[in-house]
C-alpha positions as a Markdown table, in Angstrom:
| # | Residue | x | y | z |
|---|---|---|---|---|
| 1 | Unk | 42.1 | 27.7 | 52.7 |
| 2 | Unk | 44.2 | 25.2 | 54.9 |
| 3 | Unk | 43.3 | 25.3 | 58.8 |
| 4 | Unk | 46.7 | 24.7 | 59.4 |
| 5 | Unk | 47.4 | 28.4 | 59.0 |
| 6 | Unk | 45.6 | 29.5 | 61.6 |
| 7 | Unk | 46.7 | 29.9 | 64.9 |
| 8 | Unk | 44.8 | 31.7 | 66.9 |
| 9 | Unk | 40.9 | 31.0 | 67.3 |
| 10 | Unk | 38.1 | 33.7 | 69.6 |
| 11 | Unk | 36.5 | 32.0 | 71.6 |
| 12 | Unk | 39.3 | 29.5 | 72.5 |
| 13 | Unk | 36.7 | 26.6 | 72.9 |
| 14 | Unk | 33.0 | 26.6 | 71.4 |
| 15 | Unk | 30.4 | 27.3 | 73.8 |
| 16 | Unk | 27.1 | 27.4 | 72.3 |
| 17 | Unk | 25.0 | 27.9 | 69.1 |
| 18 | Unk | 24.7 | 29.8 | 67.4 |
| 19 | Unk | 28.5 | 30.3 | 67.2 |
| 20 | Unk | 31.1 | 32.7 | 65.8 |
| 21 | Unk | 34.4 | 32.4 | 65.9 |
| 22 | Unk | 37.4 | 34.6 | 64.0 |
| 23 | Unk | 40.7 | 33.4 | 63.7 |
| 24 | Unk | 43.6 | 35.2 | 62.7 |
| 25 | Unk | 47.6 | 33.7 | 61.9 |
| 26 | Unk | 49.9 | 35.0 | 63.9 |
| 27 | Unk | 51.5 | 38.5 | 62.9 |
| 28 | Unk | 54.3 | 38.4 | 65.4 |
| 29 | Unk | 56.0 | 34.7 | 64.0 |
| 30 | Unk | 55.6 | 36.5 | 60.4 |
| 31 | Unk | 57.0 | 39.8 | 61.3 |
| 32 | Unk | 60.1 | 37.7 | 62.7 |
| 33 | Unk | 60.3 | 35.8 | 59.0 |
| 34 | Unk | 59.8 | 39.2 | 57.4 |
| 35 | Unk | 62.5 | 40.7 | 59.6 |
| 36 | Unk | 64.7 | 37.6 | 58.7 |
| 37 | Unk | 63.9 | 37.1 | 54.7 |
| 38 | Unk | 64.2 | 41.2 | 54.0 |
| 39 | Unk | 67.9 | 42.0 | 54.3 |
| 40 | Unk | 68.8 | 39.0 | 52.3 |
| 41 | Unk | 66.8 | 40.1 | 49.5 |
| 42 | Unk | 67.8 | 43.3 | 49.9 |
| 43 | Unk | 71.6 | 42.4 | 50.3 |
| 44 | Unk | 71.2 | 40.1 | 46.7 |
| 45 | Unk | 69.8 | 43.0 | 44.9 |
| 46 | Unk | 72.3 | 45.2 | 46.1 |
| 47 | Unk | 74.7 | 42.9 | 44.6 |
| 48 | Unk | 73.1 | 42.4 | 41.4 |
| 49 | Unk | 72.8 | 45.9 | 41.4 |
| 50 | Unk | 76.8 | 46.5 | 41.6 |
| 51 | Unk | 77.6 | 43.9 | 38.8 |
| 52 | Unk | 75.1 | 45.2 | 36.4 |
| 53 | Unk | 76.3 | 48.8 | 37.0 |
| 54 | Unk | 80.1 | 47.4 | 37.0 |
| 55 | Unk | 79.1 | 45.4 | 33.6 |
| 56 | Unk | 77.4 | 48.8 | 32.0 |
| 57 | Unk | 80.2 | 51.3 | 33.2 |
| 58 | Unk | 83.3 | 49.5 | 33.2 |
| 59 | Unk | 84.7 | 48.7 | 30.3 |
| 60 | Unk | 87.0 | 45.9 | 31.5 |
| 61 | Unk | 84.1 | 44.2 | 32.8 |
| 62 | Unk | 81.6 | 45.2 | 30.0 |
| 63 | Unk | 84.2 | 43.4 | 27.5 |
| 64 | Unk | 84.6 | 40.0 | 29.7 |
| 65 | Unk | 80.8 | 39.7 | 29.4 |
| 66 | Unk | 80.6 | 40.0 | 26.0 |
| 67 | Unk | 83.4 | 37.7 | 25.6 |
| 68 | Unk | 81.9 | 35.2 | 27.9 |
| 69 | Unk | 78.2 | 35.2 | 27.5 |
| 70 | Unk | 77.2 | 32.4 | 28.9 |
| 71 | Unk | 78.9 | 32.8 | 32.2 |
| 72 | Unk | 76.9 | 36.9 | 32.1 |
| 73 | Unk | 73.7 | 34.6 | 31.4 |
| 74 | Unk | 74.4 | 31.8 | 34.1 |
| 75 | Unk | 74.9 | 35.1 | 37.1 |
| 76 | Unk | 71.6 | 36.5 | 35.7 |
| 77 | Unk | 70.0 | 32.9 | 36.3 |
| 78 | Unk | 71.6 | 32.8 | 39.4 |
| 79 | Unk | 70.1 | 36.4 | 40.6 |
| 80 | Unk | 66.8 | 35.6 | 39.3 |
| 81 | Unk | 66.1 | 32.2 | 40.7 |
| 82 | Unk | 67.7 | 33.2 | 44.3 |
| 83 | Unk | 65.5 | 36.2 | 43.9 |
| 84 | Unk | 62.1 | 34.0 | 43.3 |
| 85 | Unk | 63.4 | 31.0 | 45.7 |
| 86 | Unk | 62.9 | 34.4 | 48.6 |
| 87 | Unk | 59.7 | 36.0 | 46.7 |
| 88 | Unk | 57.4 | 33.0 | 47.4 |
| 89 | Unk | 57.8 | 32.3 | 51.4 |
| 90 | Unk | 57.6 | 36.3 | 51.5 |
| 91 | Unk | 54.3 | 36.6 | 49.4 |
| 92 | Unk | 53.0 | 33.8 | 52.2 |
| 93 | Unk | 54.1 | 36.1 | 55.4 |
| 94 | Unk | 52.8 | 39.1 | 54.1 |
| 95 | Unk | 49.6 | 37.1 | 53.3 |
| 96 | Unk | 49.2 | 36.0 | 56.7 |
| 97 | Unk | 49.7 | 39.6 | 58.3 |
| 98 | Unk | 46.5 | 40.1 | 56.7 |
| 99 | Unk | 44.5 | 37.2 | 56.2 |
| 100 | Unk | 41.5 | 36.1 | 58.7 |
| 101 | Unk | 38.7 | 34.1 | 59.2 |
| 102 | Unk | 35.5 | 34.7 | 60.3 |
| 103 | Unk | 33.2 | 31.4 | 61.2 |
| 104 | Unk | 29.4 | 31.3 | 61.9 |
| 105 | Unk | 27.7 | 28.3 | 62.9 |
| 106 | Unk | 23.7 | 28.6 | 63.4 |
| 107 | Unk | 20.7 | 27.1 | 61.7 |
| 108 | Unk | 22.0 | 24.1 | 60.6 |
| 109 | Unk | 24.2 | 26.1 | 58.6 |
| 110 | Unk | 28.3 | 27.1 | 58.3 |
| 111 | Unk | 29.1 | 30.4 | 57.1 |
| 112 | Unk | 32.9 | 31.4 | 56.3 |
| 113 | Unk | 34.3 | 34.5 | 55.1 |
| 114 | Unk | 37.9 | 34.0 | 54.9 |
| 115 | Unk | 41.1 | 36.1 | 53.1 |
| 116 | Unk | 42.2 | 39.7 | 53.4 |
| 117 | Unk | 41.0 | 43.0 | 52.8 |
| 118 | Unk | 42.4 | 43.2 | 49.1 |
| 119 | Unk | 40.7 | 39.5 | 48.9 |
| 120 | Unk | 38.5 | 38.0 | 50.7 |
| 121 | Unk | 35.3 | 34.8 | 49.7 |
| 122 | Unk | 32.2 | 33.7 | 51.7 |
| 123 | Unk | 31.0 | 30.6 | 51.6 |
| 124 | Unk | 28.1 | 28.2 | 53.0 |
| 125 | Unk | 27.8 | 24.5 | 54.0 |
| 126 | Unk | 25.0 | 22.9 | 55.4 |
| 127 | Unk | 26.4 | 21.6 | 59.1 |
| 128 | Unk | 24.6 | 17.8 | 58.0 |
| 129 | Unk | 27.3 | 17.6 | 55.3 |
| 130 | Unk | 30.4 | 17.6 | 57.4 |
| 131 | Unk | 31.7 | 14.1 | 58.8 |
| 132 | Unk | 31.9 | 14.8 | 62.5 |
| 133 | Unk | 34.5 | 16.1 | 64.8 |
| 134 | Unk | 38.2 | 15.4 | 65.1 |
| 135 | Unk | 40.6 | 16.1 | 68.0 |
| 136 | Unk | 44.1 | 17.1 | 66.2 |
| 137 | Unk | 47.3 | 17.6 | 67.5 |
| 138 | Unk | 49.6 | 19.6 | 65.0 |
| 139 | Unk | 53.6 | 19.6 | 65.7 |
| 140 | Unk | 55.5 | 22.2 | 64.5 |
| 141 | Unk | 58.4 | 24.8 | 65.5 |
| 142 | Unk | 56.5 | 26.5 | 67.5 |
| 143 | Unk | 55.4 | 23.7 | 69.5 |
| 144 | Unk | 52.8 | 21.0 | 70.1 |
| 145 | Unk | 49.1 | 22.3 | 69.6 |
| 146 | Unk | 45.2 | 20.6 | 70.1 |
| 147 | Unk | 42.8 | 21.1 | 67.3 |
| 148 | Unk | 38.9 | 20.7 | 66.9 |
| 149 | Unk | 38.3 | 20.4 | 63.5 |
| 150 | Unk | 34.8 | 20.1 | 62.1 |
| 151 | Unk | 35.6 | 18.2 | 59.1 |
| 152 | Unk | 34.2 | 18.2 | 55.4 |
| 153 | Unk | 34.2 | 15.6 | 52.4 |
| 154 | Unk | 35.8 | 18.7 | 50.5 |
| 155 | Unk | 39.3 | 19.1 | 52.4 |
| 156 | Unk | 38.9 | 23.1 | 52.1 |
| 157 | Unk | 35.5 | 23.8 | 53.9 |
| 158 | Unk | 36.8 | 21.9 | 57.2 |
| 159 | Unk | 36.6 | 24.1 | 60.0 |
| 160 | Unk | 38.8 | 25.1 | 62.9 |
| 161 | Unk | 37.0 | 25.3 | 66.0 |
| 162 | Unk | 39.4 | 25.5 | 68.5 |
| 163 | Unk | 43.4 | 25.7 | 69.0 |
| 164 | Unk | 44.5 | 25.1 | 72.6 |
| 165 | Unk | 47.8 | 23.6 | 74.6 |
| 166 | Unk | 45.6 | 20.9 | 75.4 |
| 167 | Unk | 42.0 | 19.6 | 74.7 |
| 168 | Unk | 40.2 | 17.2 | 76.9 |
| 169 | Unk | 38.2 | 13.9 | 76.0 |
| 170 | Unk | 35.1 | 15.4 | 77.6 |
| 171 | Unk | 35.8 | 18.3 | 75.6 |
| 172 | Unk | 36.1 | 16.6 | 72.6 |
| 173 | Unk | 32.6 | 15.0 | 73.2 |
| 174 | Unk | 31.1 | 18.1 | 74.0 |
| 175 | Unk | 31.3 | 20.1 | 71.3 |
| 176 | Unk | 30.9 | 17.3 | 68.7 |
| 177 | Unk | 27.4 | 16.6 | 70.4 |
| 178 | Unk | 26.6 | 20.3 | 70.4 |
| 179 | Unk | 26.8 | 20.3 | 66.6 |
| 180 | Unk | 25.1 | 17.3 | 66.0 |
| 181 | Unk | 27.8 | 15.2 | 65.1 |
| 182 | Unk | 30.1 | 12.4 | 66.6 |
| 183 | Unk | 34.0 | 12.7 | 67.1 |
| 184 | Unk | 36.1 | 11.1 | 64.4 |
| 185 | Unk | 39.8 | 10.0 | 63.6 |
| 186 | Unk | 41.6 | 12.9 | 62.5 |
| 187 | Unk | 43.2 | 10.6 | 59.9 |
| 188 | Unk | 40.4 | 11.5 | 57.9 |
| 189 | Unk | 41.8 | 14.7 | 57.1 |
| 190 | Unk | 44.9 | 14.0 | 55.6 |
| 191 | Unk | 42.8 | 11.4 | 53.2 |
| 192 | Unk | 40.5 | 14.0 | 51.9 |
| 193 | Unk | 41.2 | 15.7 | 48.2 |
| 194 | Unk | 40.8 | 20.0 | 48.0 |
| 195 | Unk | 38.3 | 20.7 | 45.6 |
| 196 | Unk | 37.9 | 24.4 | 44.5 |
| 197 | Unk | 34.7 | 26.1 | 44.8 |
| 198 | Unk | 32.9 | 29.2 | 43.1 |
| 199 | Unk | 32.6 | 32.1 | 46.1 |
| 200 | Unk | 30.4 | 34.8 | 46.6 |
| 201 | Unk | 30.8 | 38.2 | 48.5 |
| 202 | Unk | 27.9 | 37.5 | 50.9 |
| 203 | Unk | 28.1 | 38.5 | 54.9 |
| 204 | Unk | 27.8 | 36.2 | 56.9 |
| 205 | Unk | 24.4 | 36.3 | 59.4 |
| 206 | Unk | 24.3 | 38.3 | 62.4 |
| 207 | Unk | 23.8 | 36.6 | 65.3 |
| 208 | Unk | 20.4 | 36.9 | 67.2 |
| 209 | Unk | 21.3 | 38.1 | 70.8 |
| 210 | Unk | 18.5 | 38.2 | 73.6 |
């Protein structure tokens, strides 16, 4: 799943191992999008509703689209694809009301059990496979925001450590040395292929306090 979703991670920085963080999108931009997207789709099927009513009870209207078949056929192409052109960005919003991350580090290992309560797939890496560390700034409508990104070979098992207004270069260095691994161009990213992977169900580790 792309990190790019994501925008909010606990704890805002990494500290130390073993580490857990959960990230979660953020529910109040999709509710807006929700609140936006709704009444249109509403307001077209309402109309489709009316001219497929007028078509089966009137019989002015239920004779023109006989007559004129391909024009009936072209509205119902219109309908459908306006009504699938609005179904996809909604699927997406509803999806990230619900959809979370949940991020273990310890042991030389990454754990990640990512998706929703209807859907959800753990995963594990071993932390030596990753590349290294990239600082990432991400530009968007919302505004500029600084990434860590532990970054993978396999574009969809690189990991979002940290989301902030604004990360440091000792900050950077930090966190990279604390998991073993030197910072690297974010570049990288954007040159990596996804490769899909067969999930299981399996918690993640609890985390040994003192």
């Amino acid at each position: 799943m792309r990190v790019a979703i994501y925008d909010e991670v606990e704890p805002p920085l990494p500290d130390q191992l073993p580490l857990r963080l959960t990230q979660t999108c953020s529910q109040r931009e999709a509710t807006i999008w929700l609140a936006f997207l709704v009444p249109i789709a509403l307001g077209i099927l309402a109309v489709a509703g009316t001219v497929f009513l007028e078509t089966l009870l009137v019989p002015e209207t239920r004779a023109y689209a006989l007559a004129h078949p391909v024009t009936g056929l072209a509205l119902i192409m219109g309908f459908a694809t306006v009504g699938y052109l609005l179904t996809i960005p909604a699927r997406r919003l509803v999806a990230r009301l619900t959809t979370s991350r949940n991020v273990y580090i310890g042991d030389g290992m990454v754990h990640v059990l990512e998706g929703s309560n209807a859907r959800a797939r753990c995963w594990a890496e071993p932390l030596n496979n990753y590349l290294g560390v990239a600082a990432h700034m991400r530009t968007s409508l919302a505004g500029t925001r600084h990434e860590l990104i532990l970054i993978h070979p396999q574009r969809e098992k690189s990991v979002l450590l940290s989301v902030a207004p604004r990360t440091t270069q000792g900050e950077v260095a930090r966190v990279a040395g604390m998991l073993g691994h030197n910072e690297i161009t974010p570049g990288v990213l954007y040159r990596l292929r996804p490769v899909r992977e067969v999930t299981s169900a399996a918690p993640l580790p609890e985390v040994a306090h003192a």
